[in-house]
N, C-alpha and C positions, 0 to 999 in steps of 0.2 A: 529240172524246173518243170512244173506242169504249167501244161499249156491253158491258154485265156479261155474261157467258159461265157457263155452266154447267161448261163444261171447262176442265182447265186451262190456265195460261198457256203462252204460245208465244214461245221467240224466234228473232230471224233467224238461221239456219244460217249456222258462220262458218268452220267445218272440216270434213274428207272424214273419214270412219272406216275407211270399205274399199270399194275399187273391183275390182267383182266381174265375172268374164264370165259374164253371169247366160244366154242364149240362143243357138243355135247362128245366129243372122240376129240383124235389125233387132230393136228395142224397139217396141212403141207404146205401151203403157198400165201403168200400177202404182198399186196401192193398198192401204191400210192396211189392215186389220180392226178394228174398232171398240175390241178391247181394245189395239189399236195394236203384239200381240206375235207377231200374222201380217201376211204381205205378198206380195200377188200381183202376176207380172208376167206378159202379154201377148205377143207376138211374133209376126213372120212366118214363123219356125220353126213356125206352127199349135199349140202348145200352150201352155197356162198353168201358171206355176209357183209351186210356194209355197214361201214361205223363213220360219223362223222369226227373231225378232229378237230378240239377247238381249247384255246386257253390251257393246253399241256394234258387232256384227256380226252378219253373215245368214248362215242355214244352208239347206242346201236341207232341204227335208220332205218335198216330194212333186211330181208332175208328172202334172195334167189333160188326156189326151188326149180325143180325137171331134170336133175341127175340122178341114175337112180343106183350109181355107187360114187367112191371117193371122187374129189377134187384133187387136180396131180399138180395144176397150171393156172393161174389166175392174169390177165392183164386188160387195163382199161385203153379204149379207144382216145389219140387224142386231143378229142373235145371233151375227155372225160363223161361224156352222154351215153357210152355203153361199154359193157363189162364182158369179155371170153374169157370163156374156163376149159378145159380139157380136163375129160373122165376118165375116171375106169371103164367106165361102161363103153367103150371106143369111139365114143363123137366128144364134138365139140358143142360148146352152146352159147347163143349169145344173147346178149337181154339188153333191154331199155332199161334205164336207170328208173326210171316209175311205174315197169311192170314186174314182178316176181315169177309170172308166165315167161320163156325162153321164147325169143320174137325167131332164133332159130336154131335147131340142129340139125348140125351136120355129120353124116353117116357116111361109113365106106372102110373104113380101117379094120385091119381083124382082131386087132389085138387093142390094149389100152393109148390110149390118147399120154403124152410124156408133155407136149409140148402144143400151143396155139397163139398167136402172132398172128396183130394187123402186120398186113405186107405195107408197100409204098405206096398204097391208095386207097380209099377209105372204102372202099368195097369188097376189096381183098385181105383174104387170111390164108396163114400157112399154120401147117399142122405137121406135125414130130410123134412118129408111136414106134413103141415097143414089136411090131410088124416090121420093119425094118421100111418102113417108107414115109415122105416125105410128101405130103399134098397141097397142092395150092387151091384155092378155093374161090368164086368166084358171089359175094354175095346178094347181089342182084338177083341173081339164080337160082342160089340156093343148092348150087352144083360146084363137084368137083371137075376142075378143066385141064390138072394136071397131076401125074403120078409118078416122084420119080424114086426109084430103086436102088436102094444103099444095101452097103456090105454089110451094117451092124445096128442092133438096135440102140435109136435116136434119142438119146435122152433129155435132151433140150436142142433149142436152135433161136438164134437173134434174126431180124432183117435187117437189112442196108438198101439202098439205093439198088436194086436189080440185081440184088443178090443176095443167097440166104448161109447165116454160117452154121452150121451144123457140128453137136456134140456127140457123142458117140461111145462104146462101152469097151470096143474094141481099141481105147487110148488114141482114136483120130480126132482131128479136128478138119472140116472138111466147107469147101464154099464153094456155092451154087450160082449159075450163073441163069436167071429166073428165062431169059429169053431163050437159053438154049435148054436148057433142063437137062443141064451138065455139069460136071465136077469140071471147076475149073485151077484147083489148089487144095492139096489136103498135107499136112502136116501135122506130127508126132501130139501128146499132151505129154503131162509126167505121169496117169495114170487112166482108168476109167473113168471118163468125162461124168461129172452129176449135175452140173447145170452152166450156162454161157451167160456174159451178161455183157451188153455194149454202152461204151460212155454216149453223153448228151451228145456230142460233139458229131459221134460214131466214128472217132479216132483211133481208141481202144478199147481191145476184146478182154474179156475177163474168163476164165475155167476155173472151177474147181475141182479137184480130182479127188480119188478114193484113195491117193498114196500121201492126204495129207496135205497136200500142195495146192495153192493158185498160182495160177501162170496169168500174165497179164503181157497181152501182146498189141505192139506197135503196127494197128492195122495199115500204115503206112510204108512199112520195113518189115514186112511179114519174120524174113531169114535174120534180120539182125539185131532186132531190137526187144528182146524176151526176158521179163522178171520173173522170179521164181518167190514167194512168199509163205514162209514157214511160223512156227511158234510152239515152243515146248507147251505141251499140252493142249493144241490143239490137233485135235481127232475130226475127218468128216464120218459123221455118223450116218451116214447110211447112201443108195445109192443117186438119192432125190435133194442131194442137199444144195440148196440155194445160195450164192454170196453174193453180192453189188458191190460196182462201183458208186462213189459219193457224186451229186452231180454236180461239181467240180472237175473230179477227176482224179482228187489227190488223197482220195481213201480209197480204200477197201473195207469191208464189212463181210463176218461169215461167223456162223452159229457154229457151236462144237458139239459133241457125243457130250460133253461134260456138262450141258447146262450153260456153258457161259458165250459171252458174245466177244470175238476176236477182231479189232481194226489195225489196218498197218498204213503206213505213210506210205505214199506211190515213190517219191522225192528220195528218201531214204532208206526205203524198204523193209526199216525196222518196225516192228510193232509197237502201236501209239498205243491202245488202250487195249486192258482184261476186264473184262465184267461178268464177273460168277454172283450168284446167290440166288436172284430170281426164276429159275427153270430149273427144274427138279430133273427134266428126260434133257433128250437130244432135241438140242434144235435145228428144226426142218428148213427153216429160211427164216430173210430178212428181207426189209424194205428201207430203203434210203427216201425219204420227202425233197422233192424236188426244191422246195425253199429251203431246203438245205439244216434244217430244222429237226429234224425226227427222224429217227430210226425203232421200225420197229421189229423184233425178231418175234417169232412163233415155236412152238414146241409138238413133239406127239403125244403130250399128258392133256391139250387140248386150251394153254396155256398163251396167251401175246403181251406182249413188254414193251410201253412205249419209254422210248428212253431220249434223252434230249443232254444237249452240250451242259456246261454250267453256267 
């Protein structure tokens, strides 16, 4: 049974609405806005875009420059009033929704930025890179206030309540406990972690791995409670690839190597719906609409597909 939601229901996206060339390059990241009628997308073209979503299509709104290579990471703050992205370029950035100038970045990492994440207070952000470290940030300041030292490069990470879960290449999954700046549980995945994603509720973790697999765990029953979710032909195509939970709780959602967008029943664990034909490459991620309404996935041909129930 899945558990009672707060949000509304969700179902598996079963049709395309409009396939848009959202980017002048590749996709990597998209996400909803909380009131689910903004949506930002990510790219190697260096800039984030915003499209508004209305009557089953996207319009563009606006376009966030000051990165000055790819977008790895995309998430809106939530008042939906401001948008962080994580670069290549090893900071983070983050913008007013009515200015296209970056109100800030943040510097310090040696390598590419993977991962940025409001913490549990509207001031605070955590940050994930390929540096093998994890920062907490403090935005008042505009400073980093903490730095803490992982065994493997961090390819995603979610927050919770004082504490952050962390994905990882070396097949962990690992959770932080924000006041000690400490590993307080780390546990196996079924492969090289490429992205984490936590329900509304923040009951349940979500992994996608590189061996093919979501694992979807019972943050509640860390040791007991672990699904494993497969599908003939579906392939994670590469090591950034994004999946979601539905904000319900009783989907999954994940792009394939093939073009097509894969959903499985949480309940069942069998796969609900296949959707091939619109994305020509590998899709890099997806986004689930908090009204439970839209799903949109993105590609590296530079490609996004809004897709909706029937």
């Amino acid at each position: 049974m899945c558990p009672v939601r707060v949000c509304l229901p969700a179902r598996a996206p079963a049709r395309a609405l409009q396939v848009l060339e959202a980017h002048e390059q590749g996709i990597n990241a998209v996400r909803f806005s909380s009131s689910s009628v903004l949506l930002a997308t990510g790219g190697t073209d260096r800039v984030v875009k915003l499209w508004e979503v209305r009557a089953g299509s996207l319009t563009h709104r606006a376009t966030l420059d000051g990165s000055t290579e790819g977008i790895t990471c995309i998430e809106f703050d939530p008042t939906g009033l401001r948008v962080l992205a994580a670069s290549y370029d090893k900071s983070a950035l983050l913008w007013q929704l009515d200015d296209s100038i970056p109100k800030l970045t943040l510097t310090g990492h040696s390598r590419k930025v993977t991962a940025a994440r409001f913490g549990s207070s509207p001031h605070q952000v955590v940050t994930g890179s390929a540096d093998r470290t994890i920062r907490l940030w403090d935005l008042h300041r505009a400073a980093c206030v903490q730095v803490v030292e992982v065994a493997s490069y961090c390819s995603d990470l979610v927050c919770s309540d004082n504490c952050i879960i962390s994905g990882h290449y070396d097949c962990k999954i690992r959770v932080w406990d924000t006041r000690a700046a400490s590993c307080v549980q780390e546990f196996p995945a079924q492969g090289k972690v490429t992205s984490l994603d936590i329900s509304v509720d923040h009951r349940q973790l979500l992994s996608c791995c590189r061996d093919n697999c979501l694992q979807l765990v019972d943050l509640r029953r860390w040791s007991n409670d672990r699904m494993c979710f497969r599908a003939d032909g579906f392939k994670c195509g590469s090591d950034s690839t994004k999946a979601v939970i539905s904000p319900d709780g009783c989907f999954l959602a994940a792009g394939s190597a093939d073009g097509a967008v894969y959903t499985w029943n949480v309940a069942t664990g069998n796969l609900e719906t296949h959707l091939p034909g619109k994305h020509n490459s590998s899709i890099s991620a997806v986004s689930w609409s908090l009204s439970g309404e839209y799903v949109v996935s993105v590609d590296k041909s530079r490609w996004a597909v809004l897709w909706s129930d029937i």
